[in-house]
N, C-alpha and C positions, 0 to 999 in steps of 0.2 A: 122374819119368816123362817119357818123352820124349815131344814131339809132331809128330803128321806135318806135314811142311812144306806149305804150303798154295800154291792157282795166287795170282798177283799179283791185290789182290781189284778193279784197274781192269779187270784179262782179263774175269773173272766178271762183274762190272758189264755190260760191253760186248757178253757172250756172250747173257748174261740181257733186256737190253734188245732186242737182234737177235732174238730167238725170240718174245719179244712181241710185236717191232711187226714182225716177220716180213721188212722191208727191212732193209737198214745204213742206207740215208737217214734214214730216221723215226727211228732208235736215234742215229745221228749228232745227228740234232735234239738228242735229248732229253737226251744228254748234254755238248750244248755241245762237240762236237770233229769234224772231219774225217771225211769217209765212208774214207779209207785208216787212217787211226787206229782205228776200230772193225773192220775190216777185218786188220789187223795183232794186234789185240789179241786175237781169236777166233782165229788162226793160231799164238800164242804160247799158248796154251792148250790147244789141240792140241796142241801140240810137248810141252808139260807133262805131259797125263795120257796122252797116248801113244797115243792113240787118236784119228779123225774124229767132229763132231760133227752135222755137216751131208753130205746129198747132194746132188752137184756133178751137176750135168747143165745144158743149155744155156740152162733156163731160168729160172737163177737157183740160190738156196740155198732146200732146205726141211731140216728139223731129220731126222734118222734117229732110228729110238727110244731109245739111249742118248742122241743128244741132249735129244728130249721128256724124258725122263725127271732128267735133269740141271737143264732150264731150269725143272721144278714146283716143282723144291725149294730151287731159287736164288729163285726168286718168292715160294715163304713165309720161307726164310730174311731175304730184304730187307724185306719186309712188317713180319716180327718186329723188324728192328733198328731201320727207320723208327721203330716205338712205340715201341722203348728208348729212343731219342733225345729223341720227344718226350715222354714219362714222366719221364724225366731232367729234361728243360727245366721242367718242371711241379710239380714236388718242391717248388719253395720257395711253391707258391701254391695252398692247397688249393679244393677244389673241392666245390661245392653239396653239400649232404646232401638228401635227400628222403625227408622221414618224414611218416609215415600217424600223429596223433594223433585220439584221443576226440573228437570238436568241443566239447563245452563246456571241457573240458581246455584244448584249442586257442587259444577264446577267452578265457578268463577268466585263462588264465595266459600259458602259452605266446608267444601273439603280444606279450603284453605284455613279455615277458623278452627279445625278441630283441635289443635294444640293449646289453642286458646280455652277452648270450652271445657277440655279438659283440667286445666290449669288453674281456671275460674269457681269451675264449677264439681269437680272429681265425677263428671258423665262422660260414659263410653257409647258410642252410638255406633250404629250399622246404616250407612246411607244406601236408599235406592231409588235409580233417577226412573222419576215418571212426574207425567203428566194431567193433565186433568180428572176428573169425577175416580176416588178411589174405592177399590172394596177391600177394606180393611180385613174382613176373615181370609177371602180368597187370598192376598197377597200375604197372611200375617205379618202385620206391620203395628206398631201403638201408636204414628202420630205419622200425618199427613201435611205438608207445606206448599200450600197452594196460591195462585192469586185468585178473587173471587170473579172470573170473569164467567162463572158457571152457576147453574144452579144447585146449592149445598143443603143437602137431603137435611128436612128438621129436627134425626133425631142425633146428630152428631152433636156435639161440643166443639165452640170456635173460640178459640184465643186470637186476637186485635194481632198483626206483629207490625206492619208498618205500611202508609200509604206508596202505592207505586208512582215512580216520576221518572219521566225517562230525557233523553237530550241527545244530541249527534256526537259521534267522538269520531276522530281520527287517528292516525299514526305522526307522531313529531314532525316526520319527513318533511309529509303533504301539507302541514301545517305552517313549515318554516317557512316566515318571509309570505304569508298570504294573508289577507285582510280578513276581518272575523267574518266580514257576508260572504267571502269569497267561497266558504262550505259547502253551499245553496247549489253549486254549478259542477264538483265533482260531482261523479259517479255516486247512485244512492242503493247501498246494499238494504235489502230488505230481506224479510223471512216470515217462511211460509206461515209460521205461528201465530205472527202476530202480522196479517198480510193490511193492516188496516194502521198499522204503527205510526206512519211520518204522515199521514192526514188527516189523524187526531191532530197530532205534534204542531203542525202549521197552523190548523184550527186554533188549537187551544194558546200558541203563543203569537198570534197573530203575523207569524212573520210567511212573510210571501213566498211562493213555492217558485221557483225558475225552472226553465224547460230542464233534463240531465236525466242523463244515463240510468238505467236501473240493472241493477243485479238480483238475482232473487236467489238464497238459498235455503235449506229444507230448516236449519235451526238456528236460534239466535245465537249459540255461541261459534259456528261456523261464517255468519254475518261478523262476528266481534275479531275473529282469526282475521277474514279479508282484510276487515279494518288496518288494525295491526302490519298483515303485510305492503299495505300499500293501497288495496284495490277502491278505494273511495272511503266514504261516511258512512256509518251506521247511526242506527236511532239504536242507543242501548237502554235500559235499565240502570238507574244508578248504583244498586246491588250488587248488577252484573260488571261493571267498568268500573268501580272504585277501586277494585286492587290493580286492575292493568295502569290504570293513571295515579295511581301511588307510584307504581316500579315501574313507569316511565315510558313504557311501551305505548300507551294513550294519551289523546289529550282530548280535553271536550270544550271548543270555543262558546258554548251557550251554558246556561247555566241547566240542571234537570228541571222538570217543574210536572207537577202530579197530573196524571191520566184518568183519574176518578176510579179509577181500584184499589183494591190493597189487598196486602199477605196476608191469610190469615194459616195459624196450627189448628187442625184438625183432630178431631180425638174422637171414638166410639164411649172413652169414658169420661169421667167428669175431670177435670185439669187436678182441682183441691182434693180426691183419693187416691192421688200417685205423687208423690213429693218429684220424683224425676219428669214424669210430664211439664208438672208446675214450673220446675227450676227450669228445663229446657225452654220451654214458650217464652217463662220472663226474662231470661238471658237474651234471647235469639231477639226478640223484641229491644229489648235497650239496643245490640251493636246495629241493628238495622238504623235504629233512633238516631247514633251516632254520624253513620255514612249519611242518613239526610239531611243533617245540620250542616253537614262540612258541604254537600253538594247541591242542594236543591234551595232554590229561589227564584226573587224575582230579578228578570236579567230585560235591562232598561238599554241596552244597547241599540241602536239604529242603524239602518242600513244609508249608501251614500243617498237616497232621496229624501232621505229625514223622517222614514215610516220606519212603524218598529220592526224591526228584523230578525 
């Protein structure tokens, strides 16, 4: 296919800058040449599309409407190729992610992996903890980490990252020297988030609930603190208590076992037109993949009247 031959693109340049800054002076400035060079160049362009772009009267040059109308579109046309260029220049160096995570999420895992995903993957990200249904323009954010216990509007994009499984943990302490049902009868921290957590838990792993203390606090990772210092058992998140029971500070006598949700990464846009959405999601996916292998199962354990516990 053939194409139409185009004005010389320094005319246009020269034409476009003239109608901006309304002098040839000021366009002269701006492009580094002679006030008859800009001058010359807006008259070869004329010559070119065969028409006047300007009215000529004594006091000066103002644009005529075909001209306005030529200089609007020479002004987004430049605009546009400006960003090509520097989009182009930027290609080999990506740039900040800004994701909306769970805050205890956030904390307990998240912040901690970022040297890792760095390392893994050359992404820089910007964490900010929040919680359920997000608005992606109002917060400007590119990806959102959520568990689906909500309803997720249908014109987002959902990336899989990992099913949720939660299980009780405590502190070494409280742990030493006590029998694995013996859990059931400490103090049970609970949190306002998830105020329905340990009667799933019981339900779903059949183990009998015993009369005991209850604590409630406003967020799970202030539930996961108490743990930690002493004040009973929590129902965690395996997400969330995998790195406390790496470094010791936890332990979990049951094994996790899944809650019937899962994580998923959120996106306004499609995952496959952002290479960094992409690598983030599939990244964050595998290490979650990891922590559930090592910690979620089926835990065949009984309690002393030989019912599962």
């Amino acid at each position: 296919m053939s194409r139409l031959r185009l004005p010389s693109l320094n005319a246009l340049r020269a034409f476009e800058a003239a109608a901006r800054h309304v002098t040839l002076a000021r366009a002269a400035e701006e492009l580094h040449v002679t006030h008859g060079a800009v001058s010359r160049q807006i008259r070869l362009l004329e010559e070119e599309l065969g028409e006047t772009l300007f009215l000529r009267d004594g006091r000066g040059k103002a644009l005529n409407p075909r001209g306005h109308l030529l200089a609007g579109r020479l002004h987004e046309i430049f605009a546009d190729l400006a960003q090509a260029i520097d989009d182009f220049r930027q290609d080999d160096v990506m740039q900040p992610l800004s994701i909306s995570c769970e805050p205890t999420l956030c904390l307990k895992m998240l912040i901690r992996d970022l040297g890792a995903l760095k390392r893994e993957t050359g992404l820089d990200v910007k964490l900010f903890a929040a919680g359920g249904p997000v608005d992606f323009a109002r917060d400007r954010i590119d990806l959102a980490i959520r568990r689906d216990d909500f309803p997720i509007p249908n014109d987002l994009y959902v990336h899989p990252l990992a099913d949720e499984a939660t299980g009780p943990v405590l502190s070494p302490r409280m742990a030493d020297d006590r029998p694995v049902s013996d859990f059931r009868r400490l103090p049970q921290l609970h949190s306002m988030t998830r105020p329905d957590a340990w009667r799933d838990w019981f339900r779903r792993t059949g183990v009998r609930p015993v009369r005991a203390k209850r604590e409630i606090f406003e967020h799970f990772y202030l539930a996961l603190e108490a743990a930690q210092a002493g004040h009973g058992v929590a129902l965690a998140s395996v997400y969330m208590a995998a790195g406390d029971i790496a470094a010791g500070l936890l332990v979990a006598p049951r094994r996790f076992v899944p809650d019937g949700t899962r994580y998923v990464c959120l996106s306004r846009e499609p995952f496959d037109r952002d290479p960094r959405r992409r690598l983030f999601a599939s990244w964050l996916a595998r290490r979650m993949e990891r922590l559930s292998r090592a910690f979620v199962g089926d835990d065949s354990e009984r309690d002393d009247s030989g019912a599962r516990s």
